[in-house]
BADREN-747189 format. One line per field, with one value per residue: y, z, x of N, C-alpha, C in turn; residue in one letter. Coordinates in pm, 1 decimal, decimal comma. Layout:
% BADREN-747189
n.Y: Y/...
n.Z: Z/...
n.X: X/...
ca.Y: Y/...
ca.Z: Z/...
ca.X: X/...
c.Y: Y/...
c.Z: Z/...
c.X: X/...
rest: A/...
This chain:
% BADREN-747189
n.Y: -407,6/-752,9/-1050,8/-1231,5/-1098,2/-921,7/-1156,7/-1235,7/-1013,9/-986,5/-1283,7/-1236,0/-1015,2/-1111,1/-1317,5/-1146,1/-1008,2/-1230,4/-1329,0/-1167,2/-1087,9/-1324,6/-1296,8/-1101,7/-1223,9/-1446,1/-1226,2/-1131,5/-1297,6/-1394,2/-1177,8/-1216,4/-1445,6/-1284,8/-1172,8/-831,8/-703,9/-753,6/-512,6/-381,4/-184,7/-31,5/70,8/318,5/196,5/-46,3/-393,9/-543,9/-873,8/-991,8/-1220,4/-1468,5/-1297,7/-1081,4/-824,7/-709,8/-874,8/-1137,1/-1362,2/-1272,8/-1451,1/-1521,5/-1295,1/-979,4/-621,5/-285,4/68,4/250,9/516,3/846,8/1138,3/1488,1/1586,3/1898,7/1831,6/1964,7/1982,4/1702,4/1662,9/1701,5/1627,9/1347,6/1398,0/1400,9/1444,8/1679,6/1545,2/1479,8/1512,6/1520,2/1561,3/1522,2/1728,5/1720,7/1530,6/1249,4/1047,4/756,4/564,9/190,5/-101,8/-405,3/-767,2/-1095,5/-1371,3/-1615,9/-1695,3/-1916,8/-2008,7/-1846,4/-1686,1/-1320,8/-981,9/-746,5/-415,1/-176,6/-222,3/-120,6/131,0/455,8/572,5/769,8/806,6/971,6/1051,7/899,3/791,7/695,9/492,1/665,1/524,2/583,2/758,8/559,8/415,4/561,3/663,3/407,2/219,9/-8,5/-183,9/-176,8/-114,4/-266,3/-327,7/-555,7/-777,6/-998,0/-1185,2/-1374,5/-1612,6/-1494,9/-1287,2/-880,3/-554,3/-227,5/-15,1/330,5/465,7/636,3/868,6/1000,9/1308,6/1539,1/1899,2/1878,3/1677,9/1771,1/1949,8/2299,3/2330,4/2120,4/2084,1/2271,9/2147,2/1891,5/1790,6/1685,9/1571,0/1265,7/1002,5/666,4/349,6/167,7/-234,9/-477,6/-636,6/-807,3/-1078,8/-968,3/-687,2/-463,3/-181,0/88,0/355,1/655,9/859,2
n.Z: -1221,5/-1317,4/-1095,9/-1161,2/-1250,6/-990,6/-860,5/-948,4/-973,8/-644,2/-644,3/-750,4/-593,4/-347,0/-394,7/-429,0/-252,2/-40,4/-150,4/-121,1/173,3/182,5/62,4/230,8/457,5/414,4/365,5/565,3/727,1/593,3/649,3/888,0/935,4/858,5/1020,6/1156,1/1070,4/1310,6/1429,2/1385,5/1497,8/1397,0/1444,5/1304,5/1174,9/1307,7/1233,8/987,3/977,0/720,7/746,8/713,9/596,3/400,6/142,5/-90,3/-311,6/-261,8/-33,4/143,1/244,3/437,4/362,0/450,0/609,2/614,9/740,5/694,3/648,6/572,4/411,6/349,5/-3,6/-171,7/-520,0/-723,5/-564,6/-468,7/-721,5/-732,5/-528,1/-599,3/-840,1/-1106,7/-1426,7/-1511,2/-1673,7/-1684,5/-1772,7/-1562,9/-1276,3/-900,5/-629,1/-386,3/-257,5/-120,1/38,3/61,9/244,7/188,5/356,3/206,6/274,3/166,3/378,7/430,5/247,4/-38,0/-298,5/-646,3/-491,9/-419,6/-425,8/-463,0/-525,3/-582,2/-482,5/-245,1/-26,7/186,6/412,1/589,7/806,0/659,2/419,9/124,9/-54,1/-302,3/-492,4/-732,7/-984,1/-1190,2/-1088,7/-900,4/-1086,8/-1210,2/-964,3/-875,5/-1053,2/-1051,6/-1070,0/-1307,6/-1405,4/-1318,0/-1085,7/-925,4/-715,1/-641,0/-432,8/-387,8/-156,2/180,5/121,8/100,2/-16,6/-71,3/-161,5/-254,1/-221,9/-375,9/-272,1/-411,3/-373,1/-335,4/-316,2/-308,5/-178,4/81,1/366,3/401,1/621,6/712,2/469,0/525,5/738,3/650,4/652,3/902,6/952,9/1052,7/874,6/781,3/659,2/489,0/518,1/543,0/510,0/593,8/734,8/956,1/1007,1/930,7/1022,2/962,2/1119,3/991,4/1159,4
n.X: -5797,0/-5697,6/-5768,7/-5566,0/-5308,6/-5277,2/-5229,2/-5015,8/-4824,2/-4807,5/-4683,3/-4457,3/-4368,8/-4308,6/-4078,3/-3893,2/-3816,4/-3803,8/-3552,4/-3406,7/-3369,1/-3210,8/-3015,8/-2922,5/-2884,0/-2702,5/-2476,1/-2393,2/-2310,5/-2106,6/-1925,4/-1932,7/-1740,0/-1481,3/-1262,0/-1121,9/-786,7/-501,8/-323,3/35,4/232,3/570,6/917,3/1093,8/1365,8/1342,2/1347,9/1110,7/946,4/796,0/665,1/398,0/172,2/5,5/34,3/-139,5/-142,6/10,8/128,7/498,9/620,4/958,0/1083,7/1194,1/1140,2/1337,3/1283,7/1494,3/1601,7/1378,6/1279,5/1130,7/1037,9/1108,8/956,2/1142,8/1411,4/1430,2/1483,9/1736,6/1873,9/1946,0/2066,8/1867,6/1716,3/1472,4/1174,3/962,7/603,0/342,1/388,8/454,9/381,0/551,4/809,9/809,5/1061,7/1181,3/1434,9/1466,0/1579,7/1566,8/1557,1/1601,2/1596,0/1511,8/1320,7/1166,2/1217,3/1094,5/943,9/905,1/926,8/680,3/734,0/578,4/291,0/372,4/263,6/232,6/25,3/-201,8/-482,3/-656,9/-555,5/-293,8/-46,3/72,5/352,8/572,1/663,1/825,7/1001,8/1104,8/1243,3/1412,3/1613,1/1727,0/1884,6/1973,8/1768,4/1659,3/1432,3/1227,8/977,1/890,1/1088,4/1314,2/1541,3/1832,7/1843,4/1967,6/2101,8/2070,5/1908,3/1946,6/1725,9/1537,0/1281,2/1040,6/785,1/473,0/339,7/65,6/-26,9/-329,6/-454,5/-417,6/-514,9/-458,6/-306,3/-197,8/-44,4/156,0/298,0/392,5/621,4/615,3/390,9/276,3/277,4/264,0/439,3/294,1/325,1/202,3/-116,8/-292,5/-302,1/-244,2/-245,2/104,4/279,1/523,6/626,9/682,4/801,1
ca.Y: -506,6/-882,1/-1094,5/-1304,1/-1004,0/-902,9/-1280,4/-1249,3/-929,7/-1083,5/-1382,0/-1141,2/-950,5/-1238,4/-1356,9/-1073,0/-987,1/-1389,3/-1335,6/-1025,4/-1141,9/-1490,3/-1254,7/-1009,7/-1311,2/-1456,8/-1135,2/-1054,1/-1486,1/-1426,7/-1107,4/-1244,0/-1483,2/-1192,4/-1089,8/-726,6/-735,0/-717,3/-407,2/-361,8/-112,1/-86,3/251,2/347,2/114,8/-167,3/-491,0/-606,7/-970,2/-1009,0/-1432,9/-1503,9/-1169,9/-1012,4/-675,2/-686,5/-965,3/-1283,7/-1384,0/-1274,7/-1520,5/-1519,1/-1141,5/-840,4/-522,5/-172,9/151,3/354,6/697,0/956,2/1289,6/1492,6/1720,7/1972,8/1804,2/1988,1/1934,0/1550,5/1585,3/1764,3/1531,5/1244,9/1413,4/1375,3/1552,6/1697,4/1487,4/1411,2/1617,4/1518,4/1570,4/1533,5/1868,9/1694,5/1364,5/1151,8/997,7/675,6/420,1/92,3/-207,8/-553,8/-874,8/-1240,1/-1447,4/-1729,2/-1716,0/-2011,5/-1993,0/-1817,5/-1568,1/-1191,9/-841,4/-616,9/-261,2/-68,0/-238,3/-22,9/278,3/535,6/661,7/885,8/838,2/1017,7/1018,7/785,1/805,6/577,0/532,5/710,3/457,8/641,5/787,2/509,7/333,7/678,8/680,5/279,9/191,9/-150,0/-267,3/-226,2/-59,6/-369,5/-314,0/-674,0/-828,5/-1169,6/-1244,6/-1489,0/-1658,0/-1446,9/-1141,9/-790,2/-499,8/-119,8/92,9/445,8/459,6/802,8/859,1/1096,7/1373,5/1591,2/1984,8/1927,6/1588,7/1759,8/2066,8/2405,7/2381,5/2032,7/2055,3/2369,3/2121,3/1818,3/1697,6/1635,3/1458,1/1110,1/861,6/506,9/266,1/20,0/-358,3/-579,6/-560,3/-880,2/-1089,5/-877,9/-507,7/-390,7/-42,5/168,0/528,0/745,9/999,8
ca.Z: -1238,5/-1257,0/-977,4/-1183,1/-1212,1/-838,0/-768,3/-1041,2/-852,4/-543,7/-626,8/-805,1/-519,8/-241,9/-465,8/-464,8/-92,2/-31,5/-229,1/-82,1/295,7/222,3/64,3/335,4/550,9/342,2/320,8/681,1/798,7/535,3/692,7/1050,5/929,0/815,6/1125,9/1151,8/1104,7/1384,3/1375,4/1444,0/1474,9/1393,7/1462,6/1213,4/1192,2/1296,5/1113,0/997,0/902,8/598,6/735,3/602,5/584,6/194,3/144,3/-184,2/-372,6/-222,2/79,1/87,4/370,4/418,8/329,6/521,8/524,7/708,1/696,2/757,2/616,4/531,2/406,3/248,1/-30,0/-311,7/-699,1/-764,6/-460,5/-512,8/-885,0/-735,2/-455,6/-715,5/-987,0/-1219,9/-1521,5/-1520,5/-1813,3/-1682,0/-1775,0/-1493,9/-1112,6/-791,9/-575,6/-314,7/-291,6/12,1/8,0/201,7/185,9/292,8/319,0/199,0/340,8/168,1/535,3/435,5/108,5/-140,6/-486,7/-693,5/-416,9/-434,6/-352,3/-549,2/-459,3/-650,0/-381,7/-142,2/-32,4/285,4/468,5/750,9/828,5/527,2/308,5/90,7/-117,8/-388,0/-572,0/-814,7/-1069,1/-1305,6/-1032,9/-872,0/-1151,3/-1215,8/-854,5/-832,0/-1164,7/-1054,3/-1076,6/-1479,0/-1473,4/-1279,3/-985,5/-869,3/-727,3/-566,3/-379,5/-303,2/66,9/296,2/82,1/89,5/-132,1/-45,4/-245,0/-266,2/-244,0/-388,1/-255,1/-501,5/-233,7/-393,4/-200,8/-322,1/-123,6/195,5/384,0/423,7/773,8/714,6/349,7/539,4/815,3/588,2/721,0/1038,8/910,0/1107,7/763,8/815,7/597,8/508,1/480,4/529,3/541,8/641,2/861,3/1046,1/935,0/975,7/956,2/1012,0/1172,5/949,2/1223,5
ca.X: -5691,5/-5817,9/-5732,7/-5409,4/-5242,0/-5244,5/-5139,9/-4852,3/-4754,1/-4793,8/-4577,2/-4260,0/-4289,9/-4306,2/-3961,6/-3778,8/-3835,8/-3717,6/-3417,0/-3285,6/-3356,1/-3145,8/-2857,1/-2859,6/-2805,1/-2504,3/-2381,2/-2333,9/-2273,5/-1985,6/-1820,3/-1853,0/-1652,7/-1346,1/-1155,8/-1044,1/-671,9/-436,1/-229,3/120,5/314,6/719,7/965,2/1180,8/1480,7/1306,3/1290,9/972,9/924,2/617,2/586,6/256,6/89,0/9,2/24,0/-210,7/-152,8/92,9/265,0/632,3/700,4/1061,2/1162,2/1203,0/1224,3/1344,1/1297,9/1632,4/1536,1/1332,7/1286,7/998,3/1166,0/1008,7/986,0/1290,3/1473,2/1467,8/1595,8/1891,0/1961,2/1928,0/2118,9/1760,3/1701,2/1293,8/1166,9/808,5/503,0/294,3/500,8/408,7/416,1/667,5/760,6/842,6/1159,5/1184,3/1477,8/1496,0/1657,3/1480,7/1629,8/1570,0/1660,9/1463,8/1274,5/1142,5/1244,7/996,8/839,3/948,2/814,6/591,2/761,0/487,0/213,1/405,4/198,5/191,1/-79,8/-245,4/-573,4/-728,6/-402,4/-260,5/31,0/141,9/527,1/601,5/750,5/916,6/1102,5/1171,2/1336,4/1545,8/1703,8/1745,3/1901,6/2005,0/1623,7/1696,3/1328,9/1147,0/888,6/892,5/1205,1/1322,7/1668,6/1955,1/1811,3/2064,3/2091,6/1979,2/1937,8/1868,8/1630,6/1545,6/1113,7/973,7/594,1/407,9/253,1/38,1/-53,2/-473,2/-448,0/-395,0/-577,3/-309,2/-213,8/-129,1/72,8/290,9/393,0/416,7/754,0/597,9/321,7/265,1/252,8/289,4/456,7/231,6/462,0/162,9/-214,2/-378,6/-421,3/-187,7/-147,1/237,2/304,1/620,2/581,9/821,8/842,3
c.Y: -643,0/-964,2/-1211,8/-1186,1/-970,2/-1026,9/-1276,4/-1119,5/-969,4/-1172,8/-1318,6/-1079,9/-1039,5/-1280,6/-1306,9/-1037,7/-1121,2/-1383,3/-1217,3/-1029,8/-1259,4/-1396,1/-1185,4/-1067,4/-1378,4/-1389,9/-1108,2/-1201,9/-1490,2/-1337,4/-1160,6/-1320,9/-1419,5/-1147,3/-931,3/-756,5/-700,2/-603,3/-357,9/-267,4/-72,7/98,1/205,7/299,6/-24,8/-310,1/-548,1/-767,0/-954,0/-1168,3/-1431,0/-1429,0/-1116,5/-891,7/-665,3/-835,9/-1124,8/-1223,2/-1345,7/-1309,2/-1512,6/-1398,8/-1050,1/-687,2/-384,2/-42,0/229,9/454,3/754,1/1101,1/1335,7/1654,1/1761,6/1869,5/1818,0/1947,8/1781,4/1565,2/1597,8/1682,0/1412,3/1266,6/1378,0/1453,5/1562,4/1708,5/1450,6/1531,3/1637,3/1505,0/1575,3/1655,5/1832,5/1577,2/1321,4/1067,6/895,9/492,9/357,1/-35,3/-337,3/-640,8/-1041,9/-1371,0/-1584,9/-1787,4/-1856,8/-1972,0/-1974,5/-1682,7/-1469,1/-1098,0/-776,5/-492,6/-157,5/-119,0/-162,0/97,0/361,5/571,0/707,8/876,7/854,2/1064,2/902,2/843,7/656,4/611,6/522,2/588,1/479,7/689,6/668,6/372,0/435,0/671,1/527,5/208,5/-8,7/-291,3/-264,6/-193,6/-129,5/-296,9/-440,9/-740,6/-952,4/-1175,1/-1329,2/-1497,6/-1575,5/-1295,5/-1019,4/-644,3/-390,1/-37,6/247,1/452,7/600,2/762,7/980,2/1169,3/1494,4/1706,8/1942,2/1788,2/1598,2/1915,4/2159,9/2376,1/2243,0/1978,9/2154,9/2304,0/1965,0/1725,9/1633,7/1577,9/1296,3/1029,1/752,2/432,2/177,7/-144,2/-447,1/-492,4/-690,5/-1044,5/-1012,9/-735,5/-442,7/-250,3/-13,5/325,7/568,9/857,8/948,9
c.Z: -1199,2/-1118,8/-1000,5/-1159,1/-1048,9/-777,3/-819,0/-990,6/-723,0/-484,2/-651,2/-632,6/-398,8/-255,7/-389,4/-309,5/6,2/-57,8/-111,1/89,2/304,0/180,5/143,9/447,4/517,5/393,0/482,6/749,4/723,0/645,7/849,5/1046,8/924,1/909,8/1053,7/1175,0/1213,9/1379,6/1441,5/1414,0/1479,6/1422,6/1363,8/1241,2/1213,1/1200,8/1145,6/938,0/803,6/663,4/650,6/542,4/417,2/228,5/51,9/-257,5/-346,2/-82,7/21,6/213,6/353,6/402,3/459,8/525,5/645,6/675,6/790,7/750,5/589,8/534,2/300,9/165,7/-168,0/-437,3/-705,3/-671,0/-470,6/-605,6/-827,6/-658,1/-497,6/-866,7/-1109,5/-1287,2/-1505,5/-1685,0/-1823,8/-1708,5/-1670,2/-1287,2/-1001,3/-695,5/-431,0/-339,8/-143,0/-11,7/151,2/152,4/279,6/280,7/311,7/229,4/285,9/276,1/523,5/333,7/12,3/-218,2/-511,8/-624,3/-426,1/-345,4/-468,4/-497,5/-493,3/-559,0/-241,5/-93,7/181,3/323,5/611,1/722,9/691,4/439,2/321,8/-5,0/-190,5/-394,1/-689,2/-881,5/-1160,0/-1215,9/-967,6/-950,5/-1204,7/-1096,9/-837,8/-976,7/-1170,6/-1043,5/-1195,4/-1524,2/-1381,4/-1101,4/-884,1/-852,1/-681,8/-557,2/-376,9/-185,0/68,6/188,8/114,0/13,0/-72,4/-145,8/-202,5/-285,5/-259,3/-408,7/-271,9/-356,3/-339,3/-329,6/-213,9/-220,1/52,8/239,8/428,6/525,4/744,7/598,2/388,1/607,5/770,7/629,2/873,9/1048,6/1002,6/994,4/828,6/661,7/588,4/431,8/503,4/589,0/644,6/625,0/917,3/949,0/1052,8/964,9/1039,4/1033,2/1104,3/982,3/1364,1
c.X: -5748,7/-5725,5/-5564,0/-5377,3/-5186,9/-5203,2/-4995,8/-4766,7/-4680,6/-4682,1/-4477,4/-4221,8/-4269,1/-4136,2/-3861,2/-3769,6/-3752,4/-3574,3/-3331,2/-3291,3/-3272,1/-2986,0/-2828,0/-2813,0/-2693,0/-2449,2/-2316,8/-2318,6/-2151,7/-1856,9/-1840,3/-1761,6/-1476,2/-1346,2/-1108,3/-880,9/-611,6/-338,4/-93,5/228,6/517,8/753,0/1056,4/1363,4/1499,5/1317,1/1167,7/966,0/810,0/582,3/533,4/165,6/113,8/-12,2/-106,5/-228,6/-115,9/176,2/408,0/717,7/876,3/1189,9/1128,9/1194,7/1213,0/1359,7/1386,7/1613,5/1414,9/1340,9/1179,7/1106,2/1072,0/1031,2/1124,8/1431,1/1517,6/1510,2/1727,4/1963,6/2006,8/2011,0/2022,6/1769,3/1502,1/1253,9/1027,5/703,8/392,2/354,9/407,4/446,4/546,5/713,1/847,5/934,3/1209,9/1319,2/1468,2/1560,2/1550,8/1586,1/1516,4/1664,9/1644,6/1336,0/1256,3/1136,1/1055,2/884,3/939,9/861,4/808,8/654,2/622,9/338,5/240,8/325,2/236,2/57,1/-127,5/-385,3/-688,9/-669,1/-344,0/-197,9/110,1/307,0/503,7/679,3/802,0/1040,4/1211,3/1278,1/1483,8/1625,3/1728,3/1785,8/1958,7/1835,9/1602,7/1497,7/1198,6/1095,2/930,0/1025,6/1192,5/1480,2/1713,4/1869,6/1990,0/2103,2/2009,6/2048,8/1853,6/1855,4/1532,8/1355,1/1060,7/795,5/594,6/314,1/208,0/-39,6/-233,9/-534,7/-491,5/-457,3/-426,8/-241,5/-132,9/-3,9/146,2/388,5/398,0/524,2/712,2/461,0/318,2/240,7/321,2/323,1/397,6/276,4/333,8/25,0/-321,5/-320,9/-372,1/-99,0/-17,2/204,6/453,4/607,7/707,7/838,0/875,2
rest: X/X/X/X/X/X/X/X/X/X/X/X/X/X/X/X/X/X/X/X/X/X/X/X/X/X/X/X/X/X/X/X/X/X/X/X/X/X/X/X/X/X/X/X/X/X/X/X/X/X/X/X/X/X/X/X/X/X/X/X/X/X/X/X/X/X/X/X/X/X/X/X/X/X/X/X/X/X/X/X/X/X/X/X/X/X/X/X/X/X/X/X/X/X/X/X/X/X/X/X/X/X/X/X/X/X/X/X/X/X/X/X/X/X/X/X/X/X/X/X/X/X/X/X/X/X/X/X/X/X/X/X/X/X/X/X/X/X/X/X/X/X/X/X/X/X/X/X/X/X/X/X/X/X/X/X/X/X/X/X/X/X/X/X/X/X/X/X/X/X/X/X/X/X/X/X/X/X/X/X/X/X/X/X/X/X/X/X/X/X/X/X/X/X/X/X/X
């Protein structure tokens, strides 16, 4: 091999060695900058403010929201308590049934809540909503995910979380109802949660 070559080596690899030492310093001068969120925890009944905190996508300074119930109930079990007809081809093996009340206290025109950013979880479960269901048991949402209030109003809704048995190891999908999930109402800067047990 003549002696360019081994310099034109040389220099690529000199480069690429340069390059990837200046981004590995970005990369970790960026995240010291990102705080771990603060985490707070609510009991069931509580009200939670959202202030400034986003769940996923936007602030929903101004709103609220509480969780009054739950109950974890078979597929079928929920149609019946719901008066549903079984119309879907794909079901969830239980489903988590969580209402709550939202509260616009102090809201600016134009901000809302995403319901379908809603999720549960434990640790190493995570449960979305079902949105087919939850436009069947909540018919005054006319089909819609995303809402927005009157300032000083509030409006309770019916939240079905898709629980699925391959999700979860045996011992823990027999005693399912006693499950520790957390409502998760905000993630950052300050993660809410609500214990729905």
């Amino acid at each position: 091999m003549s002696k360019n070559k081994i310099r034109k080596i040389l220099l690529i690899a000199s480069v690429i060695i340069a390059a990837s030492v200046i981004y590995c310093y970005r990369f970790k001068a960026a995240n010291q900058k990102i705080k771990n969120p603060r985490i707070l925890n609510y009991k069931l009944g509580e009200t939670v403010k959202m202030n400034d905190d986003i769940l996923l996508s936007y602030t929903m300074k101004g709103y609220s929201i509480k969780v009054k119930k739950t109950d974890v109930l078979n597929y079928k079990e929920y149609l019946k308590k719901y008066r549903l007809k079984d119309e879907y081809t794909v079901v969830p093996d239980k489903v988590y049934d969580v209402k709550v009340e939202i509260e616009n206290y102090n809201a600016d025109k134009g901000t809302g809540i995403n319901l379908a950013e809603f999720y549960i979880q434990k640790s190493s479960a995570i449960a979305g909503i079902d949105v087919n269901l939850l436009g069947e048991v909540n018919k005054n949402l006319k089909g819609q995910t995303a809402i927005a209030l009157r300032k000083n109003s509030k409006i309770q809704i019916n939240i079905p979380f898709d629980l699925y048995k391959y999700s979860f190891n045996e011992s823990t999908w027999k005693n399912i109802k006693n499950y520790d999930m957390k409502f998760v109402v905000t993630l950052y800067p300050t993660k809410k949660v609500v214990d729905l047990r």
